[in-house]
N, C-alpha and C positions, 0 to 999 in steps of 0.2 A: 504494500500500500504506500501512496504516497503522498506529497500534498501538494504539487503541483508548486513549487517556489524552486526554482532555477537554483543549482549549487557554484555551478561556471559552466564552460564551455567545454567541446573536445573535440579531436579531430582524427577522423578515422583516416589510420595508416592504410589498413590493410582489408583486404576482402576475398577471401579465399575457398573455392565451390568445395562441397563438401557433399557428396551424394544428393540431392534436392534441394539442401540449401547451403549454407557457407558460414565460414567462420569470419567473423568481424575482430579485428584489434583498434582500439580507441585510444588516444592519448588524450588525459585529464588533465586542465591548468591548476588542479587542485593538486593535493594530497589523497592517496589513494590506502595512508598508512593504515587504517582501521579495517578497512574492507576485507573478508574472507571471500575464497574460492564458494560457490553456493550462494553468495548475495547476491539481492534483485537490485538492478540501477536499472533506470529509466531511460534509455536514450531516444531523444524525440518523443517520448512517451509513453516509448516501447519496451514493456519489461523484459526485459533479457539477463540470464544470471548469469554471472561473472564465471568463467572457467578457468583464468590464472589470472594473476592479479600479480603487480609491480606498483615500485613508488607511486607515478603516475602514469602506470599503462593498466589496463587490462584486454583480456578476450572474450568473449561469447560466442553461441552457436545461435544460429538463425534459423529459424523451423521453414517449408515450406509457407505454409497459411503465414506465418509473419511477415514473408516478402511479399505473399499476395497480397494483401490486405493493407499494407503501411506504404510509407516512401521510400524504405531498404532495398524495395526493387531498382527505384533508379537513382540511387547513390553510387559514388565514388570514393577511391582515398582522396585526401584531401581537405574534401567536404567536413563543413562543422557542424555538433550536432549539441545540443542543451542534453547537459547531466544532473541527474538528480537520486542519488541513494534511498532506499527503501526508510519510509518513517519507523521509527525506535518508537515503541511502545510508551506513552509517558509524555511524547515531546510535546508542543504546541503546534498547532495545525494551521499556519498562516493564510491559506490558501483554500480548498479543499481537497475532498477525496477522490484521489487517482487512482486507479487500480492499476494502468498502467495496457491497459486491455481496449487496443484502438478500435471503435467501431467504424470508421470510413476515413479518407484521404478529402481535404476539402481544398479548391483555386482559387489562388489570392489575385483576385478581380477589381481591385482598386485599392491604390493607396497614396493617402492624402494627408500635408501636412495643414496642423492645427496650431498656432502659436507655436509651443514646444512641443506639441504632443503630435502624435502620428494615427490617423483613420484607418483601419483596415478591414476591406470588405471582401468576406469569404462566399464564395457558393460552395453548395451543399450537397449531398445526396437527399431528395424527397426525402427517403423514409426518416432524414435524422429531424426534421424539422415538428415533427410534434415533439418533441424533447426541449427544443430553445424555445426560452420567454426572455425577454426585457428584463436585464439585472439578474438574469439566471447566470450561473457559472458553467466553462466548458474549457478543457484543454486542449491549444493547439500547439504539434509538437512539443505537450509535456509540460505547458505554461496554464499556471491556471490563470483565465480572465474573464472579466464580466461581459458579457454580452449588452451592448446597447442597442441593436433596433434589430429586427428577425424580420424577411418573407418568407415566403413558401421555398425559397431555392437559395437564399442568402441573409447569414448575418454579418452584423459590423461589431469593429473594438475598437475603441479609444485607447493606444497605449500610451502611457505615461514616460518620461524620459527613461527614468531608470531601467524599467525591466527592456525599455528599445537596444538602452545601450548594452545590458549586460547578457543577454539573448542572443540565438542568431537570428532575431528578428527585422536587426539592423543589418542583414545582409541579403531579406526576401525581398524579392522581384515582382513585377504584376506578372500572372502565367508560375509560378512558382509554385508547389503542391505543400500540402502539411498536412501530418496526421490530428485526427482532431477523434478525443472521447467524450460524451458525454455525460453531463451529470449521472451517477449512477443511481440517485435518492429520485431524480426527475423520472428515470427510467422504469424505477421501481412502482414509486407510484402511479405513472404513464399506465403500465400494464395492468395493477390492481383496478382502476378505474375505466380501463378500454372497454370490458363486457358493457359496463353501466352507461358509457358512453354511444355506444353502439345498438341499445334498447332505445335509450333516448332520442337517439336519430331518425329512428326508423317510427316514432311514434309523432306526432306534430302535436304542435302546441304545447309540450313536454320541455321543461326547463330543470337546469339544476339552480336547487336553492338550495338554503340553509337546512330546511327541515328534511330534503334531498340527501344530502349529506348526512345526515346523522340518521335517518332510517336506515340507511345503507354502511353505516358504521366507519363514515370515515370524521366525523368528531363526537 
């Protein structure tokens, strides 16, 4: 689990095929001194467990369905990627909760500066968008952020100086891809009230209210 707050950056050396998928080696601007062989980091968002571990290097193995599914498919050495170590039980949760388990790849279709701050508008895969609301949380490539304005095929973020510069957010492109998870609490409860939502639909003049809700047990 994780919380979606950026630790530093890192730059994958190496990419090496490995029957279906490949072995990734990552160089950290951090210190890698605590980390065991078996730990989950995040890279881009993607949890991947560490299989040797150096000052600041480590490796991982890359699944098939992980390349499918993220931006690992069309990565390079070179390329830099946001790292973030698995949350320690106890800690503070600056952010929120990542599991680190990307649901789709989203295209950064506009970006615009703000004063100091930076606009960026993502499209989406359909099915992610009943999940985003306005001031709801989502990570992209591994960043938690809030979400300002949602359509059916696109949301925007307001990023702030800091996380632009200490990110590789300062170095995406319009046309540039990123993994993006969603709230997993949004998800959860998305799906517990889908049946209820889908009676509802199909019935007219049918609203959810207060007393809606709490026949149906959700206050």
């Amino acid at each position: 689990m994780f919380t979606g707050l950026i630790e530093g950056k890192g730059i994958i050396r190496r990419l090496v095929p490995q029957g279906q998928g490949f072995l990734i080696e990552i160089e950290s601007e951090f210190s890698l001194g605590d980390t065991q062989i078996g730990d989950s980091i995040a890279v881009d968002g993607i949890c991947l467990t560490a299989t040797k571990v150096l000052e600041k290097k480590f490796t991982a193995q890359v699944s098939p369905e992980t390349i499918a599914r993220t931006t690992l498919k069309i990565k390079k050495a070179g390329d830099e990627v946001n790292l973030e170590r698995a949350l320690k039980l106890g800690a503070s949760i600056g952010g929120h909760l990542v599991s680190g388990h990307v649901d789709a790849t989203g295209k950064i279709i506009n970006i615009s500066k703000v004063g100091d701050y930076y606009l960026f508008e993502i499209e989406i895969p359909q099915e992610l968008s009943p999940y985003l609301i306005p001031k709801g949380s989502i990570a992209v490539d591994g960043i938690s952020l809030t979400i300002n304005e949602v359509s059916s095929n696109k949301f925007a973020l307001m990023i702030i100086p800091h996380t632009y510069k200490v990110t590789t957010l300062s170095s995406k492109k319009i046309g540039d891809f990123v993994n993006l998870e969603v709230d997993m609490i949004a998800k959860m409860v998305y799906q517990w009230a889908k049946p209820y939502l889908e009676k509802l639909s199909s019935q007219r003049g049918k609203e959810i209210t207060l007393d809606f809700l709490k026949n149906h047990g959700f206050l």
